[in-house]
C-alpha positions in Angstrom: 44.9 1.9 -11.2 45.7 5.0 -9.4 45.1 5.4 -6.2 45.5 9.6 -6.0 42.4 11.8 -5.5 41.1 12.9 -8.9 41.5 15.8 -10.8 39.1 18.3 -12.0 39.8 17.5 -15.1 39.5 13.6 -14.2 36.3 14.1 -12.7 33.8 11.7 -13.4 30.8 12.7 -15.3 27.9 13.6 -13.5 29.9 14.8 -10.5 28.7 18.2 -10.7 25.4 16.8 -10.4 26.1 15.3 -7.6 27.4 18.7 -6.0 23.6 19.9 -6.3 22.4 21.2 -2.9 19.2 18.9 -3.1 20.7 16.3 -4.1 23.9 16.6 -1.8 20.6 16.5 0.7 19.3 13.5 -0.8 22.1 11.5 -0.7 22.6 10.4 2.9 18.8 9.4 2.5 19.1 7.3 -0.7 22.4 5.8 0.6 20.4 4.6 3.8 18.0 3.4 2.3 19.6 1.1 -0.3 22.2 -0.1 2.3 19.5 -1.1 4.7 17.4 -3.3 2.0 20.6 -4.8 1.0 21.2 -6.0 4.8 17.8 -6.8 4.8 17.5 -9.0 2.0 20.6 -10.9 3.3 19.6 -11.1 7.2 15.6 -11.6 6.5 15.9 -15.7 7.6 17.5 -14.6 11.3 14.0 -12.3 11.5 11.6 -14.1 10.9 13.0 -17.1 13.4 13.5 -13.8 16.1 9.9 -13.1 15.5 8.8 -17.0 15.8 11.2 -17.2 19.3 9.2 -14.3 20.5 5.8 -15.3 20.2 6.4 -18.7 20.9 4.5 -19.9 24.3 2.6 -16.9 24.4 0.9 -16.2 27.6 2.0 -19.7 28.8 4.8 -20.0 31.8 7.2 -23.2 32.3 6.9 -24.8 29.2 9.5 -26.4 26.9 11.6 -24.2 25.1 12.1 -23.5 21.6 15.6 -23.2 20.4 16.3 -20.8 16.7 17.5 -24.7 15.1 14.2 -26.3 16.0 12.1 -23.3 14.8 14.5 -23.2 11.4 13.9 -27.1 11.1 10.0 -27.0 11.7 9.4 -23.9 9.6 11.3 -26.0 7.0 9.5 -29.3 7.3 5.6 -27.9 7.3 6.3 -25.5 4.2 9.0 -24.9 2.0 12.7 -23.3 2.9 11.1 -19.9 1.4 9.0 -19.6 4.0 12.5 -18.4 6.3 11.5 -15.3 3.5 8.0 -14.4 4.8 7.4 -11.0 5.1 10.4 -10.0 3.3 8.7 -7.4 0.8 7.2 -5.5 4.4 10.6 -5.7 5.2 12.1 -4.4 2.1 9.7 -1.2 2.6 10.1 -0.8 6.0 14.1 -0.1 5.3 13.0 1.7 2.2 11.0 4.5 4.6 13.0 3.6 8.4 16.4 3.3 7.4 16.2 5.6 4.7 14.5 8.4 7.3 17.2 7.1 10.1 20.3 7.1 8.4 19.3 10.0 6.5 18.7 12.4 9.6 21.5 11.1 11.3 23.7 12.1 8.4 22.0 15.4 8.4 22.4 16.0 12.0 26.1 14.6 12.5 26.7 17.4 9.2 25.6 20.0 11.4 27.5 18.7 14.6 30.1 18.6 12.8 30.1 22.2 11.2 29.8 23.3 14.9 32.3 21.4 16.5 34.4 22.6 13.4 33.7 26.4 14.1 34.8 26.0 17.8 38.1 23.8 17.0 36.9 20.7 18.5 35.9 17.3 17.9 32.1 15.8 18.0 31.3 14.6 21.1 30.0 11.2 22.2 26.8 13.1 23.8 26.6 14.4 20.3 27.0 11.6 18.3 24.1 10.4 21.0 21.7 13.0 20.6 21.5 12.7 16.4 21.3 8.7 17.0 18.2 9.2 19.4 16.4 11.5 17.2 16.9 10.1 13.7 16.1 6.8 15.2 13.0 8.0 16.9 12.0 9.8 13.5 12.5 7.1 11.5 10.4 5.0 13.4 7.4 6.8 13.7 7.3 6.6 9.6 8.3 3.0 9.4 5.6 1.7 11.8 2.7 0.5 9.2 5.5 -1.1 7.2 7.0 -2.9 10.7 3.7 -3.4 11.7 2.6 -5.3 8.7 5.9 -7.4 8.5 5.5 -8.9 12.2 1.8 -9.9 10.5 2.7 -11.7 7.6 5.7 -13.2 9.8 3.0 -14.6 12.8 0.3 -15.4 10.3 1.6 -19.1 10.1 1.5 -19.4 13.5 -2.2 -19.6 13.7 -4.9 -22.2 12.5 -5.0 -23.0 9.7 -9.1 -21.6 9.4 -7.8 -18.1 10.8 -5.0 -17.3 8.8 -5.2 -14.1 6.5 -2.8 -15.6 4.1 -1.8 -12.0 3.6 -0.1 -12.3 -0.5 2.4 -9.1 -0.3 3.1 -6.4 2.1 0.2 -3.7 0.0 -2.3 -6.8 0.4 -1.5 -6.8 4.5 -1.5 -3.1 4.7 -4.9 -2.4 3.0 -6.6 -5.4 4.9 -5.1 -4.4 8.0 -6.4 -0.5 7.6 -10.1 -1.9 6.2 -10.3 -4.2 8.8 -8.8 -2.2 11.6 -9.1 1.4 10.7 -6.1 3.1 9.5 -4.9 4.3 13.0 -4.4 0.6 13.4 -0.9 0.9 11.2 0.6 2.5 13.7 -0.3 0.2 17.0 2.8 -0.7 18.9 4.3 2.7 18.0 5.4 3.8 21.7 7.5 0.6 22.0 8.9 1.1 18.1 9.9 4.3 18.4 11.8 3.9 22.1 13.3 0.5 20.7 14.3 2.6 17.5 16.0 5.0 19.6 17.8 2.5 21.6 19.1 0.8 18.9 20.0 3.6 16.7 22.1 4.8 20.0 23.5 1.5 20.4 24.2 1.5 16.6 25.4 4.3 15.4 26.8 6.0 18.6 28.6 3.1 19.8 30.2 2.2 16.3 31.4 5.3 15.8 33.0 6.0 19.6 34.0 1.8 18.9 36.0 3.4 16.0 37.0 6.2 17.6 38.6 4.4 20.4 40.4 1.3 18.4 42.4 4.0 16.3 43.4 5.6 19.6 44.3 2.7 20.9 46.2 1.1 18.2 43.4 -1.6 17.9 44.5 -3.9 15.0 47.6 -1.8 14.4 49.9 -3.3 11.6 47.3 -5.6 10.6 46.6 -6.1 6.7 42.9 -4.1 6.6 43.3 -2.6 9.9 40.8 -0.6 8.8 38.4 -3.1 7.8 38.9 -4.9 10.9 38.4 -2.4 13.0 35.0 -1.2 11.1 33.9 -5.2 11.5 34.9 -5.0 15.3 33.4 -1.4 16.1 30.1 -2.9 14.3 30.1 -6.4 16.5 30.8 -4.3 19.6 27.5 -1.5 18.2 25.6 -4.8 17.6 25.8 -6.3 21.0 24.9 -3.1 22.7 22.1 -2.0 20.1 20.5 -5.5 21.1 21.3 -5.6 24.8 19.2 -1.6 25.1 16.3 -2.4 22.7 14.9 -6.1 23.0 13.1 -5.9 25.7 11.2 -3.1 23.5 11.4 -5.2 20.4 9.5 -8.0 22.6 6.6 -5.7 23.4 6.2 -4.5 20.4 6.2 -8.1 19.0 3.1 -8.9 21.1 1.4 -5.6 20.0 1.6 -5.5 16.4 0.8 -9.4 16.1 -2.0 -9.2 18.6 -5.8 -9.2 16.8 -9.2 -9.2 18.2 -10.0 -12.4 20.3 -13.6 -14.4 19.9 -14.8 -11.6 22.8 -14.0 -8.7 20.4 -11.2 -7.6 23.0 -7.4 -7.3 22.0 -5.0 -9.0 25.0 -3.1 -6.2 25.2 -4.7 -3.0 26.4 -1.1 -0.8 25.9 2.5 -0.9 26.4 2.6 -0.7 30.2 -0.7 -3.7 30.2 2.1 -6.0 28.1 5.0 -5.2 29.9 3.1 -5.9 33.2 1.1 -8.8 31.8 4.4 -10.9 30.5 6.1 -10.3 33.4 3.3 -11.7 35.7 2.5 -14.8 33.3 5.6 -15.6 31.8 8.1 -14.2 34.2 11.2 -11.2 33.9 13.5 -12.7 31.3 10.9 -13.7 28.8 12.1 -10.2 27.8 15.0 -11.4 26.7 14.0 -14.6 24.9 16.2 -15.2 22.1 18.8 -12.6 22.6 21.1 -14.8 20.9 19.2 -15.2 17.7 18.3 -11.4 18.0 21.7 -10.3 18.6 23.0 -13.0 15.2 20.2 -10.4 13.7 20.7 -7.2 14.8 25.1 -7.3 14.9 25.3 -8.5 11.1 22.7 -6.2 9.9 24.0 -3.4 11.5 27.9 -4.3 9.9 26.4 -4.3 6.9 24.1 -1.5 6.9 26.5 1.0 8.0 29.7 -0.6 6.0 27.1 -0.2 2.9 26.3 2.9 4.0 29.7 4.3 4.1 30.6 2.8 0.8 27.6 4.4 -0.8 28.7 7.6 0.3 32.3 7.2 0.1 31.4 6.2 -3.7 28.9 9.6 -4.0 31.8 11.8 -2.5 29.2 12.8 0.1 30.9 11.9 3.5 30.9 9.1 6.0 28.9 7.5 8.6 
């Protein structure tokens, strides 16, 4: 098959369709949003271990560590191996709203960077590329929270008694138990920490992988190399991955604790606010609890990224609608 850029009179039907200005809009969105479920559905067993690691030992200093394989093996032995899949519909919608909203704006934003950068005969800059990452990331956030919120409940619900669990059956079940039980405003508790730990790992994603890029094809990273390009997309996503975990798991910690915390026997939640957890961890459980289980998150967070934005650029490559 030909390899050469299509003709007009080649074009594939539906491509003027395609050229619509709403749906030219749309695209980056839609793109997003699938690619992110895709990486979802495939990373979802690293998660929910994360989420176990986090809020294991919780509020309890110097005691025996848990390690990913033990969690993996227990969650295995009391339940079934689908268990490792808990919580995967809340996660399924929360790419459907946050990744879709994230990648989306980012798109949009980088278009208009771009257009600029264009006009003055320059390139984008990394403070650029920065800026759009920090916004569409914070954006995104703030509309994924219920979803998020409801996914780190169906994830910690089997790590309470047996009498007190909600057994929650699907992530529309968790949400309209969570809101009649909690009020609605409670779909959105741990939303500082989200949207600051969206933020820093949308800069360390999408900024870093595309300066990561940047600098291997400056540098003649992987040069002569069958796939060079490929390569370096794998290794500008590994590098993104380690520095979108390194900036936001301290964040993704605290707003672990939030969003699984409930109302104790007194009526009173442990944590009063962000700056109460932050303060309250470090004084019972000590500094680096913080980063308990960077490993496992950063297995998590580098794959997922690689394959959200490598899905992402494919869908878009595939729409004729750009790059990420």
């Amino acid at each position: 098959m030909s390899t050469s850029a299509p003709t007009r009179s080649a074009a594939r039907p539906g491509s003027g369709l395609l050229k619509h200005p709403t749906i030219v809009t749309a695209l980056p969105f839609i793109n997003g949003g699938a690619a992110g479920m895709i990486a979802t559905s495939i990373i979802q067993p690293v998660d929910m271990v994360k989420v176990r690691l986090q809020l294991a030992g919780e509020g309890v200093s110097g005691i025996a560590r848990s390690s990913p394989f033990t969690i993996t093996r227990d969650i295995i032995k009391q339940g079934h191996i689908l268990d490792l899949y808990s919580g995967l519909s809340a996660g399924l919608l929360r790419q459907a709203v946050y990744t879709t909203a994230r990648m989306g704006f980012f798109s949009t934003f980088m278009g208009r960077f771009s257009a600029k950068a264009k006009a003055e005969n320059r390139s984008v800059t990394f403070m650029e590329r920065s800026g759009a990452s920090l916004a569409a990331g914070g954006l995104g956030a703030i509309l994924g929270n219920p979803c998020d919120l409801a996914l780190i409940r169906m994830q910690s619900d089997g790590l309470r008694p047996v009498a007190e669990r909600k057994n929650y059956t699907s992530v529309i079940n968790a949400l309209a138990r969570i809101t009649k039980a909690e009020g609605v405003l409670a779909l959105w508790n741990g939303c500082l920490p989200t949207v600051v730990r969206a933020m820093a790992l949308n800069f360390g994603q999408l900024a870093f992988y595309s300066e990561s890029k940047a600098q291997f094809a400056k540098y003649g990273v992987f040069e002569g190399y069958k796939g060079q390009e490929a390569m370096r997309n794998l290794g500008a996503s590994a590098v993104a991955g380690f520095f979108a975990s390194f900036f936001s798991l301290p964040f993704d910690f605290i707003k672990t604790r939030l969003q699984k915390q409930t109302k104790g026997p007194d009526g009173k939640l442990p944590y009063r606010g962000t700056m109460h957890c932050a303060l309250k961890v470090a004084k019972e459980e000590g500094l680096l609890r913080f980063y308990r289980g960077f490993g496992t998150y950063y297995v998590r967070i580098a794959p997922h990224a690689m394959l959200t934005v490598l899905f992402a650029d494919w869908f878009l490559q595939l729409t004729k609608t750009g790059s990420v």
